[in-house]
C-alpha positions as CSV (number, residue, x, y, z in Angstrom):
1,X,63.3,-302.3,24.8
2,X,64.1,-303.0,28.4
3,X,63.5,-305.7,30.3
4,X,62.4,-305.3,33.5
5,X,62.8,-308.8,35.6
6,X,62.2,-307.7,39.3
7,X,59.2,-305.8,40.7
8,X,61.7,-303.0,41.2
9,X,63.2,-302.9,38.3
10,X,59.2,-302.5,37.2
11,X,58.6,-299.4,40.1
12,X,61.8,-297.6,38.2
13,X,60.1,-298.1,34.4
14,X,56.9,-296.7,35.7
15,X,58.1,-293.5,37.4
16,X,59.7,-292.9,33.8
17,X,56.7,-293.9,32.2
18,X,54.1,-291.8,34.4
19,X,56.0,-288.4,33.5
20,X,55.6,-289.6,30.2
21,X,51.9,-289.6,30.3
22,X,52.0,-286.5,32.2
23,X,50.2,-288.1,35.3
24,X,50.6,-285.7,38.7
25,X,51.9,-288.6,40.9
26,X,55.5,-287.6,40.6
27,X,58.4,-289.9,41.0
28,X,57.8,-293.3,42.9
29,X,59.9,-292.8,45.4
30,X,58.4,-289.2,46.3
31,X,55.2,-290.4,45.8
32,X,54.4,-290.4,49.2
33,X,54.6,-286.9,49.6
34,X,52.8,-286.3,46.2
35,X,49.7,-288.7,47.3
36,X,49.1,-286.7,50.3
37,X,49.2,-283.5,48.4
38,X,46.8,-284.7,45.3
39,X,44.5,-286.8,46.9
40,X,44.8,-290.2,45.0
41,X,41.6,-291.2,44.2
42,X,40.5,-294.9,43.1
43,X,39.6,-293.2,39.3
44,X,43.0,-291.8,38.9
45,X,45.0,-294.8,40.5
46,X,43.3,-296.5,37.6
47,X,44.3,-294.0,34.9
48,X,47.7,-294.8,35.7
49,X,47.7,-298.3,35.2
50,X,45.6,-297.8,32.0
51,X,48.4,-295.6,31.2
52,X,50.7,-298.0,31.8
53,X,49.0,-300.3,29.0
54,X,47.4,-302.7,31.7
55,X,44.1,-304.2,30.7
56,X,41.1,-302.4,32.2
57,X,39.3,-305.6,34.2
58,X,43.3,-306.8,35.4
59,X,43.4,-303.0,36.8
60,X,40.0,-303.0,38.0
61,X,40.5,-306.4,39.7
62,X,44.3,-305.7,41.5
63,X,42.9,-302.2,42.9
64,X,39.6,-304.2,44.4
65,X,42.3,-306.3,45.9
66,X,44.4,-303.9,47.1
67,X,41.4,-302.1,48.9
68,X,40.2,-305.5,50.5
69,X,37.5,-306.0,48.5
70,X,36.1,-308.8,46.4
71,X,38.2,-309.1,43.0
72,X,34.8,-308.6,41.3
73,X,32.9,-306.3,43.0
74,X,33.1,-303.9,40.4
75,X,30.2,-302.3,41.2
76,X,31.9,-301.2,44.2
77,X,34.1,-299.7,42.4
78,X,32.2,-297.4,39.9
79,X,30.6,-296.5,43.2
80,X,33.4,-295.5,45.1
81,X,35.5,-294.0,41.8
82,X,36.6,-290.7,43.7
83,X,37.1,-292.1,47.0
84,X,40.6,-291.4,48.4
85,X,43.0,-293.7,48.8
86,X,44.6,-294.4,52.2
87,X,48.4,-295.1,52.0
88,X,48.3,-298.5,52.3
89,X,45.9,-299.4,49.7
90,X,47.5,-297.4,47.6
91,X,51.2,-298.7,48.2
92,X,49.7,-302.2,48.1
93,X,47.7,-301.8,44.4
94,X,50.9,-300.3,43.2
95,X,52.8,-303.4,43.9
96,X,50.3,-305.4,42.6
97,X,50.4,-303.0,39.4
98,X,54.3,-303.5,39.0
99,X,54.2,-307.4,39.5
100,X,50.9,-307.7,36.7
101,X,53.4,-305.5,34.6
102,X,56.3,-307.8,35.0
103,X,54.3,-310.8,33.8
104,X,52.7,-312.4,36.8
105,X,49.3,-313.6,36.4
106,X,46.7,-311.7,38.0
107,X,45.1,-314.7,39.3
108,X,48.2,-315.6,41.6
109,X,48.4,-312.0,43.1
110,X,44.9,-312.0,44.1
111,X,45.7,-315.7,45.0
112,X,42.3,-316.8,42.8
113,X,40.1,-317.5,39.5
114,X,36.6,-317.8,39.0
115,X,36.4,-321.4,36.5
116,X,32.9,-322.5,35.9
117,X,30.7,-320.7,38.8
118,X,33.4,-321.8,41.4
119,X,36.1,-319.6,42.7
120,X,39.5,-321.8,43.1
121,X,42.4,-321.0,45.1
122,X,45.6,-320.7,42.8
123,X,49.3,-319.8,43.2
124,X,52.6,-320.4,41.7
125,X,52.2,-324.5,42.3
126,X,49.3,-324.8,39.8
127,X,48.9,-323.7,36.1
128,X,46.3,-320.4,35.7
129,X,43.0,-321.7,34.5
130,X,42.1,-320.4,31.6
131,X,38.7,-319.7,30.4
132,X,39.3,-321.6,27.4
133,X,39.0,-324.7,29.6
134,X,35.5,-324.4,30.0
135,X,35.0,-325.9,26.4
136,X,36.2,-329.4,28.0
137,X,34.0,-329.5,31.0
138,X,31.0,-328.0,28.5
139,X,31.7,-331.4,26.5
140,X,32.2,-334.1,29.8
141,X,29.2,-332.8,30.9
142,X,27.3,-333.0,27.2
143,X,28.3,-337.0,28.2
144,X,27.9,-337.7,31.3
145,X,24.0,-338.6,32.2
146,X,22.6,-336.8,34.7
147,X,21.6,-339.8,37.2
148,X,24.2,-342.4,36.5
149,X,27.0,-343.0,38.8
150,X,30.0,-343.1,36.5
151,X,33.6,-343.2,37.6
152,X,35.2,-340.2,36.1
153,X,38.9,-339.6,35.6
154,X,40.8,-336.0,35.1
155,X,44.3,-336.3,34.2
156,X,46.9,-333.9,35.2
157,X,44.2,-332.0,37.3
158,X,46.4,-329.2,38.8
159,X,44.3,-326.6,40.9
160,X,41.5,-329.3,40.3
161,X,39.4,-326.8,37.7
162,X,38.1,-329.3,35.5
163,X,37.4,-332.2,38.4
164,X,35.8,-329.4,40.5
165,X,34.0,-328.3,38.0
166,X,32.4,-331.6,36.6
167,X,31.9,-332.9,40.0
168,X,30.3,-329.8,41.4
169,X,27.3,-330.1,38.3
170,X,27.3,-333.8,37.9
171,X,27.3,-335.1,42.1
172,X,26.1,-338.8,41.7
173,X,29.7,-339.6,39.7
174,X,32.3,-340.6,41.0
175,X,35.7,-338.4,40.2
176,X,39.0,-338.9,40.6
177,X,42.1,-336.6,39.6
178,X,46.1,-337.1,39.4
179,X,49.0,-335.0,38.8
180,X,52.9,-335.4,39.0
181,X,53.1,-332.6,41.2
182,X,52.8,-333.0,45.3
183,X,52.0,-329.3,45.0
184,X,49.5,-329.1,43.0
185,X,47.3,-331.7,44.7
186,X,47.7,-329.4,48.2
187,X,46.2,-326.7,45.7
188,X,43.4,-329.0,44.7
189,X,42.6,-330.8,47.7
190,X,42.6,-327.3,49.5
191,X,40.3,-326.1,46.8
192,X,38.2,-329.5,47.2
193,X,37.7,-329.0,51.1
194,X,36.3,-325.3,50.7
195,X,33.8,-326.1,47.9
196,X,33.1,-328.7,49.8
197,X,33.2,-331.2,46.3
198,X,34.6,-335.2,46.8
199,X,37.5,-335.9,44.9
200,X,39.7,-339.1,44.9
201,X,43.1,-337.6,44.5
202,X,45.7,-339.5,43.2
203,X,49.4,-338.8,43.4
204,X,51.1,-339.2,39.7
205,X,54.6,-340.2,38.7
206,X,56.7,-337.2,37.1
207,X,59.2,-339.8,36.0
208,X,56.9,-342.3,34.3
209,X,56.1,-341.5,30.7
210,X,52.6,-343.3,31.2
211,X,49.9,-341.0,32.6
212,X,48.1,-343.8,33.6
213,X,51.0,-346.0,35.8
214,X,49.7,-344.9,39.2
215,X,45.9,-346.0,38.4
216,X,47.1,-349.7,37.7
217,X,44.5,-351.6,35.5
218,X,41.4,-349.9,36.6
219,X,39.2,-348.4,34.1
220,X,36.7,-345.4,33.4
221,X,33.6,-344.1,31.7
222,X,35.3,-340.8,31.0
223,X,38.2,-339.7,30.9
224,X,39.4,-335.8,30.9
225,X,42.7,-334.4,30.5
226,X,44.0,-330.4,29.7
227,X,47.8,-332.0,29.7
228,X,50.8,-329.0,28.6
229,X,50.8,-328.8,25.2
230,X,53.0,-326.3,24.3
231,X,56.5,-327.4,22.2
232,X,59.5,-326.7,24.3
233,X,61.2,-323.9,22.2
234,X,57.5,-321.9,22.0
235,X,58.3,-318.2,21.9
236,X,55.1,-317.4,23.9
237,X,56.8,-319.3,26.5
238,X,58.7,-315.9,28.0
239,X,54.9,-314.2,29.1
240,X,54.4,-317.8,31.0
241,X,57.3,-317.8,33.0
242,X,55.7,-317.7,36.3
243,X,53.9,-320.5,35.7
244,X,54.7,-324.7,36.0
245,X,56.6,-325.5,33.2
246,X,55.8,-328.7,33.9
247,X,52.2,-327.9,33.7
248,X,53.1,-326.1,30.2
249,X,55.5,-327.9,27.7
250,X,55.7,-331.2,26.2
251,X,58.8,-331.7,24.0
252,X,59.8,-331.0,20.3
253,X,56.4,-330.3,18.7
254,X,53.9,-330.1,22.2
255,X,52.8,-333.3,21.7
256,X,54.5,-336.0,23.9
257,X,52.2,-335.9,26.9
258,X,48.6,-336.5,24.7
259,X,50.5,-338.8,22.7
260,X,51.0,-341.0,25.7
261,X,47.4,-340.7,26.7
262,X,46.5,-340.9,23.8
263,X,48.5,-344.1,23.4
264,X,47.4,-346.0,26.8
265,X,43.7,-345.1,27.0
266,X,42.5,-347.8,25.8
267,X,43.4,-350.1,28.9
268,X,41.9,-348.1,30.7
269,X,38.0,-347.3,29.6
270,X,35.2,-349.2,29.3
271,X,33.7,-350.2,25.7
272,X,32.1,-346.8,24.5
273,X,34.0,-344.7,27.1
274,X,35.1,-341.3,26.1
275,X,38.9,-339.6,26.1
276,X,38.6,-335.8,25.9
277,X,41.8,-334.0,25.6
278,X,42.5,-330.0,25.3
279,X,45.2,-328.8,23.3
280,X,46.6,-326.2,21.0
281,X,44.9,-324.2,18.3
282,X,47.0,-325.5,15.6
283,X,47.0,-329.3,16.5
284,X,43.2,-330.6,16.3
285,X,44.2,-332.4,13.1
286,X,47.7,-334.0,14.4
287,X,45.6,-335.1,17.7
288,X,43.0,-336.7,15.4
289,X,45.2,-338.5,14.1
290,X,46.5,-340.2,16.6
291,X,43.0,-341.0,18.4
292,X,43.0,-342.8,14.8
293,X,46.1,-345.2,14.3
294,X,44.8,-346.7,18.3
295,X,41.8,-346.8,16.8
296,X,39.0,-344.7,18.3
297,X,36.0,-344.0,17.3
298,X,33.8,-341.2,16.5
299,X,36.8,-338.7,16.7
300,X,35.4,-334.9,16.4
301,X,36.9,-332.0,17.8
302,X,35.2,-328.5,19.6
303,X,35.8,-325.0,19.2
304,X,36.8,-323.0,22.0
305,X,34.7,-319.3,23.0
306,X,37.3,-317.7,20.7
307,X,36.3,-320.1,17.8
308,X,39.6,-321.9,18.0
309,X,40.2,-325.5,17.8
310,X,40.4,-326.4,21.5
311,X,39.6,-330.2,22.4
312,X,39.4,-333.4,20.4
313,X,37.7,-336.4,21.7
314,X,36.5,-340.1,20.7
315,X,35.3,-343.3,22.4
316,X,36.5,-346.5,22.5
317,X,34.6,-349.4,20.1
């Protein structure tokens, strides 16, 4: 199989892969000609891209996009399914098609994602949000009382997603949110100012092993954290190679970064606070574990929309 690494490397695999399908749009680079001849329409711009093995709602999503629309009006689109194309919507969705077919997420070439009711600005600087996610803020939120003012910690908050999120249902806490990368807290911050949501953002140490060394010895009555999790020889790593690595992997076996959190929590909750960590499918019983030997409490783990093992949590005696 070939391997396509640029988005025209991507425009030369689909003209081959078109014909194949038997689709009237002719060779890419003719396709100029062609499109004025056949009348693209949005329906059949989207029969190519389904053709192509793209998932329907990524299709539906880049071609909204392309024609200026919101990302999810698709209501707008089953309206307008034989309108005609103009040249540059169509030149534009068929980037978009060739760059979601060489592995970039959709969310950065729309430049957003919808993550819990709020619609967050996210590009190459900041991990994708997945829906996944959700589970974690689900949980915080189970905890956190609805009228107390608690002080509220997200570690590693990237595009801000879960610190956002929690703040924007629960706005009597108090929130703060750190990451290792300068980049990411423009994201976040940027994010913060148009939801108009209050966020202490704190800028993080990539070199310090401890997640906690720029917070010094202040302490919390929750603590979040969807830290990378992923072990650094992963094979799945190749389909997220647009994305932070730094946001993604976490040595040998995945572990290092909620070991560490794991590991220095303790100074910094309050008796009966809560650490609630996201990570892999397959490590629920390795993070339990370790919430054990530093002696947690009431260690239980919850199951993600997929029914997958997805966060493990415990408080402090």
């Amino acid at each position: 199989m070939r391997i396509c690494n640029t988005s025209e490397e991507w425009i030369e695999s689909l003209e081959f892969i078109w014909q194949g399908y038997g689709i009237s749009t002719g060779h890419w680079h003719n396709s100029r000609m062609h499109d004025a001849a056949s009348a693209i329409t949005l329906i059949s711009l989207l029969q190519e891209a389904q053709g192509l093995g793209m998932a329907r709602l990524d299709a539906q999503m880049l071609l909204l996009h392309a024609c200026g629309h919101d990302p999810i009006d698709r209501a707008w689109l089953l309206a307008h399914a034989d309108d005609i194309l103009d040249t540059q919507s169509r030149e534009a969705a068929r980037q978009f098609f060739a760059r979601r077919m060489g592995g970039e997420p959709v969310a950065y070439i729309i430049g957003c994602k919808e993550f819990y009711g709020l619609r967050l600005n996210v590009d190459w600087r900041v991990l994708d949000p997945r829906d996944d996610t959700e589970t974690l803020v689900d949980w915080a939120l189970d905890i956190i009382p609805a009228a107390t003012p608690w002080h509220v910690l997200d570690l590693g908050t990237g595009s801000g997603a879960i610190a956002l999120a929690v703040a924007s249902q629960r706005p009597q806490i108090r929130m703060s949110a750190t990451d290792a990368s300068a980049d990411a807290l423009v994201v976040a911050q940027t994010n913060a100012v148009r939801l108009q949501l209050s966020v202490q953002w704190i800028q993080a140490d990539a070199m310090q092993a401890n997640w906690f060394a720029a917070l010094g010895s202040h302490r919390f009555d929750l603590i979040l954290s969807n830290p990378p999790y992923i072990a650094d020889t992963d094979a799945h790593l190749a389909a997220l190679a647009h994305e932070p690595s730094l946001a993604l992997t976490s040595g040998a076996d995945g572990l290092d970064a909620i070991h560490s959190i794991i590991s220095h929590a303790p100074e910094h909750l309050h008796a009966g606070a809560w650490l609630l960590i996201e990570h892999g499918h397959d490590q629920a019983q390795r993070v339990q574990q370790m919430f054990a030997t530093r002696g947690f409490a009431q260690i239980c783990t919850r199951q993600d929309m997929s029914g997958n093992d997805r966060c493990t949590g415990a408080c402090l005696p």
